[in-house]
C-alpha positions as CSV (number, residue, x, y, z in Angstrom):
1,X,30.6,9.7,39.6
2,X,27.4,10.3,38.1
3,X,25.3,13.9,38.7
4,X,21.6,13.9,39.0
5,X,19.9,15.9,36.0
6,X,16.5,17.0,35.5
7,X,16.5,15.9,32.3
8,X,16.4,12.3,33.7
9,X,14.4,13.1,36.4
10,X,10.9,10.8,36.9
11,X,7.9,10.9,38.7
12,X,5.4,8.0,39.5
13,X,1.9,8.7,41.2
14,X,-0.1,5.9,42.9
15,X,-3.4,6.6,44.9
16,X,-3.3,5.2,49.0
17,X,-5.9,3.3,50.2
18,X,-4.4,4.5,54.1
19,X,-3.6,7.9,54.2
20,X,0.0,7.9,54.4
21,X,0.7,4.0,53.2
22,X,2.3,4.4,49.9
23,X,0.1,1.5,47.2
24,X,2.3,-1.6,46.6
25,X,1.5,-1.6,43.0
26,X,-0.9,0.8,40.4
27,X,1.4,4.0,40.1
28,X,1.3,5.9,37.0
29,X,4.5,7.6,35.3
30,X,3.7,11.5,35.4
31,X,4.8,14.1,32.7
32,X,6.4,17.3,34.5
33,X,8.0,20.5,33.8
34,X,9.0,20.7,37.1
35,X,9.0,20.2,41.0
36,X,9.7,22.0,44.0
37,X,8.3,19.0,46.3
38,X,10.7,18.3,48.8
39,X,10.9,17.6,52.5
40,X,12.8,19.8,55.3
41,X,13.7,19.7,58.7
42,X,15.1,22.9,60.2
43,X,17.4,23.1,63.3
44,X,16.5,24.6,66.6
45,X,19.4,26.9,67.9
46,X,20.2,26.1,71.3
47,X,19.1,29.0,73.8
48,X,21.3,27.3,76.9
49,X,23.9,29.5,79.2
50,X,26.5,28.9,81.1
51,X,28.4,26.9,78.9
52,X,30.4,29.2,77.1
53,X,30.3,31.9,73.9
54,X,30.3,28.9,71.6
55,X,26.5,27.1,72.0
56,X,25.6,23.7,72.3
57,X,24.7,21.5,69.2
58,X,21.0,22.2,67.9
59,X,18.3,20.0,67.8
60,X,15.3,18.7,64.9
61,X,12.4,20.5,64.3
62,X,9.0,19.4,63.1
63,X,9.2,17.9,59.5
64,X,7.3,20.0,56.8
65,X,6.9,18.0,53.8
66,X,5.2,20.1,50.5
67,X,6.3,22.1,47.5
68,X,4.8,22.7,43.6
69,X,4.7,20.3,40.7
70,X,4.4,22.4,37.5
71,X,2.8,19.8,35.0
72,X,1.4,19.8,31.4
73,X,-2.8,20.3,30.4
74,X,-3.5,17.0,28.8
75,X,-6.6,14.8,28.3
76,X,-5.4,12.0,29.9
77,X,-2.5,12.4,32.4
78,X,-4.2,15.4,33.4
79,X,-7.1,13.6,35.0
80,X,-5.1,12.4,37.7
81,X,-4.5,15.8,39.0
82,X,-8.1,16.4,38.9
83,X,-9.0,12.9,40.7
84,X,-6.8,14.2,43.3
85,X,-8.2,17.9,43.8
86,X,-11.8,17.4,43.4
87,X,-12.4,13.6,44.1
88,X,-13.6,10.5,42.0
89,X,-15.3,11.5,39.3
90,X,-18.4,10.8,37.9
91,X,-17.8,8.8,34.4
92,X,-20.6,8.1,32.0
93,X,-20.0,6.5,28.2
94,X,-20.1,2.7,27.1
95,X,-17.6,3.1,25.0
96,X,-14.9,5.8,23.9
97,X,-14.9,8.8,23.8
98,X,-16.1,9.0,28.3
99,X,-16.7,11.4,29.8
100,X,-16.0,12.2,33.1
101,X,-17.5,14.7,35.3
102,X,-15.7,16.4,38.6
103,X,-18.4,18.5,41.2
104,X,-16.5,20.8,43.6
105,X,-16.8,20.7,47.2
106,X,-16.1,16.8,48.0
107,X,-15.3,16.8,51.5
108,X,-13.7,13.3,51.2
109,X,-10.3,14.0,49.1
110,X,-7.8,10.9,47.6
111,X,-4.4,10.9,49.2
112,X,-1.8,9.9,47.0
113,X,1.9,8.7,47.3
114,X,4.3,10.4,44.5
115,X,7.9,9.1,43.9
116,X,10.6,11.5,42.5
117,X,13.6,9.6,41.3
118,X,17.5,10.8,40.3
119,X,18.2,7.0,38.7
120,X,22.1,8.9,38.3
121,X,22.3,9.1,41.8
122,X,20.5,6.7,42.5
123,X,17.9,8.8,44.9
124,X,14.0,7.8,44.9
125,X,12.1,10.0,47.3
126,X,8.6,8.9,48.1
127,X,5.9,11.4,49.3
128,X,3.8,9.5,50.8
129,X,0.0,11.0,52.1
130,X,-0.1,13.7,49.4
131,X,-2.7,16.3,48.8
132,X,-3.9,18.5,46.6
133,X,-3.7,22.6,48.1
134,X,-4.3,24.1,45.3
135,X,-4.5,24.0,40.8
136,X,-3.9,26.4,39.3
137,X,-3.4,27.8,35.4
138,X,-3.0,30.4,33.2
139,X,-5.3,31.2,29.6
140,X,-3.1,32.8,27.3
141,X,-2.8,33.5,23.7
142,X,0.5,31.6,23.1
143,X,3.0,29.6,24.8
144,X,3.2,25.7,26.9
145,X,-0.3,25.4,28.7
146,X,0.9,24.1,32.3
147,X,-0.9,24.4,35.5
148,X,0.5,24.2,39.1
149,X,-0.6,21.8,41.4
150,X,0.6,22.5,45.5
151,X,1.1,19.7,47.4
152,X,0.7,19.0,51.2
153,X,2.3,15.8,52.3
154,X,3.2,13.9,55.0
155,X,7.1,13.0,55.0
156,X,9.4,12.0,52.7
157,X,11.6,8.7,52.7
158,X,14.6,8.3,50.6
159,X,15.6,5.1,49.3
160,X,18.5,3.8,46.2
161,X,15.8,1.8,44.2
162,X,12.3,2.4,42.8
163,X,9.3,1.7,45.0
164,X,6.7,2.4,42.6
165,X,7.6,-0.7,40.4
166,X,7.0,-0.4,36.4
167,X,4.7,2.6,36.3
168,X,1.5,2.5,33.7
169,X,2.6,4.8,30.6
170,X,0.1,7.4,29.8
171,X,0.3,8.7,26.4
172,X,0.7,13.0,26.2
173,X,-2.4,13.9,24.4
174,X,-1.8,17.7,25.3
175,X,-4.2,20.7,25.2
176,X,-2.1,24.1,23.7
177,X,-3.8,27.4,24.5
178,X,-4.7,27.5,20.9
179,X,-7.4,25.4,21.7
180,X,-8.9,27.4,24.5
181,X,-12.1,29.7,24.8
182,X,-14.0,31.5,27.7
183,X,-17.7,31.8,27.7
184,X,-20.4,34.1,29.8
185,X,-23.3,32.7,30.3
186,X,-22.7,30.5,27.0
187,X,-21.7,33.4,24.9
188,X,-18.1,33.8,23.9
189,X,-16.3,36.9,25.3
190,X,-14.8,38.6,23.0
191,X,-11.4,41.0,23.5
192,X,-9.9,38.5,26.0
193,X,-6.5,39.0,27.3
194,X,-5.2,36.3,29.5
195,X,-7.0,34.4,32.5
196,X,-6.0,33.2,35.6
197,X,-7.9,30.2,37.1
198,X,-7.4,28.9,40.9
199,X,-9.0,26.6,43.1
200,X,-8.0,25.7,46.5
201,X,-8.9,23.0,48.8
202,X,-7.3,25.3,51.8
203,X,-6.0,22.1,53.8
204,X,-5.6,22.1,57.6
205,X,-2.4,20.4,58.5
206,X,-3.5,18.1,61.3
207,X,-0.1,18.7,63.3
208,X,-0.4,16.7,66.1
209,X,2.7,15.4,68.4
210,X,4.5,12.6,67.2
211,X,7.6,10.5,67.3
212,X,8.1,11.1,63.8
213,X,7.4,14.8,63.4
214,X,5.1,14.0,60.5
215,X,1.6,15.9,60.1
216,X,-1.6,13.2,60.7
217,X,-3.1,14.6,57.8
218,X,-4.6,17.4,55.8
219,X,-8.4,18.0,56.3
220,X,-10.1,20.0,53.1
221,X,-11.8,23.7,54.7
222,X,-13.9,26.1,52.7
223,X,-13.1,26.0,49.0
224,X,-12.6,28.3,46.6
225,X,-12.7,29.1,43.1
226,X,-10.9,32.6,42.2
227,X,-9.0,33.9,39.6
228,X,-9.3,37.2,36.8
229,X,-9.6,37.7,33.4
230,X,-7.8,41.0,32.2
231,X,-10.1,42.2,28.6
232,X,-9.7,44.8,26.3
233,X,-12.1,47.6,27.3
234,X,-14.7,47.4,24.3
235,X,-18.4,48.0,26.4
236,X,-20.0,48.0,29.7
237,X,-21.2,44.6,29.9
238,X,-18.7,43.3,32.8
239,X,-18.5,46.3,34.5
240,X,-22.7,46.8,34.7
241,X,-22.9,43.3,35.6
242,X,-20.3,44.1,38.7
243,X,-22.1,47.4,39.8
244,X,-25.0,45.1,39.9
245,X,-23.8,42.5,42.3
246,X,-25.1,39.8,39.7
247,X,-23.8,36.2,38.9
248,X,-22.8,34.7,35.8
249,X,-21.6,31.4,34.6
250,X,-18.0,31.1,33.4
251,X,-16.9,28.4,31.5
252,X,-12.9,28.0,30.6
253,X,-12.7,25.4,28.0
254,X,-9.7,23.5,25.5
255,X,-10.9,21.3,22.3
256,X,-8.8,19.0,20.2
257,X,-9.8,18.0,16.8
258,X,-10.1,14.3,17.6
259,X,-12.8,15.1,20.3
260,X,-11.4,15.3,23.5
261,X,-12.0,18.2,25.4
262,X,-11.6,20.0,29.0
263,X,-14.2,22.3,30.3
264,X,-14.0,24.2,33.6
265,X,-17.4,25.4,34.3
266,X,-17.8,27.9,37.5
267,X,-21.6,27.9,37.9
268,X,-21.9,31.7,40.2
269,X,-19.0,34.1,39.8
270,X,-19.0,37.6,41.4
271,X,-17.0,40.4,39.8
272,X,-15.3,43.5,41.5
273,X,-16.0,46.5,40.1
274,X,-12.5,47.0,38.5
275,X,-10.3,50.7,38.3
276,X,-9.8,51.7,34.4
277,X,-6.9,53.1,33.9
278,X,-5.7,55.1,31.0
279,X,-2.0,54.8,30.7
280,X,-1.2,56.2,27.7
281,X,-1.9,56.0,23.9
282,X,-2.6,52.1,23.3
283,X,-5.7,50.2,23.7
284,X,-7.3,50.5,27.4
285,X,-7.7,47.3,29.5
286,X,-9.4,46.3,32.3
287,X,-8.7,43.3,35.1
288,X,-11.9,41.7,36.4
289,X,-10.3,39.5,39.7
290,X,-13.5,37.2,40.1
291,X,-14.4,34.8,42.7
292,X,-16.9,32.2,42.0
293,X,-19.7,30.9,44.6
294,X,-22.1,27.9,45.3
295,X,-25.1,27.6,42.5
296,X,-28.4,27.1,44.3
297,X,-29.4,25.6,40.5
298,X,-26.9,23.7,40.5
299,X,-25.8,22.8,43.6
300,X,-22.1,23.1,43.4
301,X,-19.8,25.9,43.2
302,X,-18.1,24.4,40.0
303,X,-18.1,21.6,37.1
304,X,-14.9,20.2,35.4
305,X,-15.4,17.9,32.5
306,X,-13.1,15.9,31.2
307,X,-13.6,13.9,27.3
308,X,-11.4,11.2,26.9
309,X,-10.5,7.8,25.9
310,X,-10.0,6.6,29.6
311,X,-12.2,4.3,30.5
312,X,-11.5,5.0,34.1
313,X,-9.0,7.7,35.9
């Protein structure tokens, strides 16, 4: 008997055109580290008496359908991910390289259907009316540039064969955090640690009563744009600009030598004023945990741009 391994593990992505009605054709194969994205059904003890020590048989609770896929920073694949947490984007270029252009705050959001497949088993699980929660990453100096996306979906249905047909093949064209740089206000920061970048959709599970025990859907709330960047202490800069309670522009960016490019662009953040700690005889650093706001200028809270050779995402 064969055993499942992640090793041969797949993933397909197709967006719906009904929330909750997985496409019949246009999935996409997905690159992944890895997935917690799963469906579970818990059991209600029974609280009846009179029948005995031993209780009577349990029964099924509501279905809860969500967990993390932990996926690569690309300039193609990664688009997807962005399609799905802020929207269609906005694509200009007649030719390659395009450039496409993702505004925060959409309150219409793609659902998506994403198929997980053990072909050892054989076990395909569709997740059909997926959401984007949340995407989240990490700037470093080293290491595998991945970002989390949390998914909200609707149920899961299990199945021996494939139902996302031949997937389209996206070639890995991948970012590394070699290629990464953070500006203030279009001036490089200098002494930069690590950064943490998050932005949330904070979906409302619609969990109405059904047959089913399946959610209705997910509507988008309040967003937000959050994260911290943790600098060596070299001047005042940051911390004047926090005393102040002014804004700046962040912009989180990765370059490739052949021209594509990634740039996340928050147009008002807001800094704490942070505790500096001295801890001992090394170099003294300082964590800035920022929250960004909407732009009056611009009219958005935040900007991603994505260069690539994608025509369309």
């Amino acid at each position: 008997m064969a055993r499942a391994q992640g090793a041969r593990a797949q993933m397909a992505l197709g967006f719906e055109t009904t929330y909750g009605t997985p496409p019949a054709s246009g999935f996409t194969r997905m690159p992944f580290a890895s997935t917690t994205l799963g469906a579970e059904q818990p059991l209600q003890t029974s609280e009846l008496l009179g029948y005995g020590r031993d209780p009577l048989a349990p029964i099924k609770d509501a279905v809860t359908a969500d967990g993390d896929v932990v996926i690569p920073i690309d300039a193609r694949a990664f688009g997807v991910w962005l399609k799905a947490a802020f929207g269609a984007p906005t694509t200009t270029g007649l030719e390659a390289p395009y450039t496409h252009a993702f505004h925060s705050g959409s309150w219409s959001l793609p659902s998506f259907s994403i198929e997980t497949g053990m072909p050892e088993v054989p076990r395909y699980a569709m997740y059909a009316g997926c959401m984007v929660d949340s995407l989240s990453w990490q700037m470093a100096r080293s290491g595998l540039l991945t970002a989390t996306a949390r998914i909200v979906a609707q149920g899961e249905d299990v199945a021996t064969s494939t139902q996302a047909g031949s997937p389209a093949e996206l070639t890995l064209l991948r970012f590394g955090h070699f290629n990464g740089s953070v500006t203030r206000n279009g001036t490089a920061i200098g002494n930069i640690v690590s950064a943490d970048i998050n932005y949330a959709n904070n979906l409302d599970r619609v969990e109405t009563i059904r047959a089913d025990g399946k959610i209705a859907g997910a509507d988008p709330s309040i967003a937000a744009l959050t994260g911290s960047v943790s600098v060596r202490f070299s001047d005042q800069t940051l911390v004047s600009q926090a005393i102040n309670g002014e804004a700046c522009e962040l912009e989180f960016s990765y370059a490739l030598a052949s021209g594509e490019s990634l740039t996340v662009t928050a147009h008002a953040v807001y800094l704490p004023v942070p505790r500096v700690e001295i801890s001992g005889p090394q170099g003294i650093q300082a964590t800035f945990d920022w929250q960004a706001a909407k732009d009056d200028t611009a009219g958005r809270m935040a900007t991603v741009t994505l260069v690539n050779d994608m025509e369309s995402l």
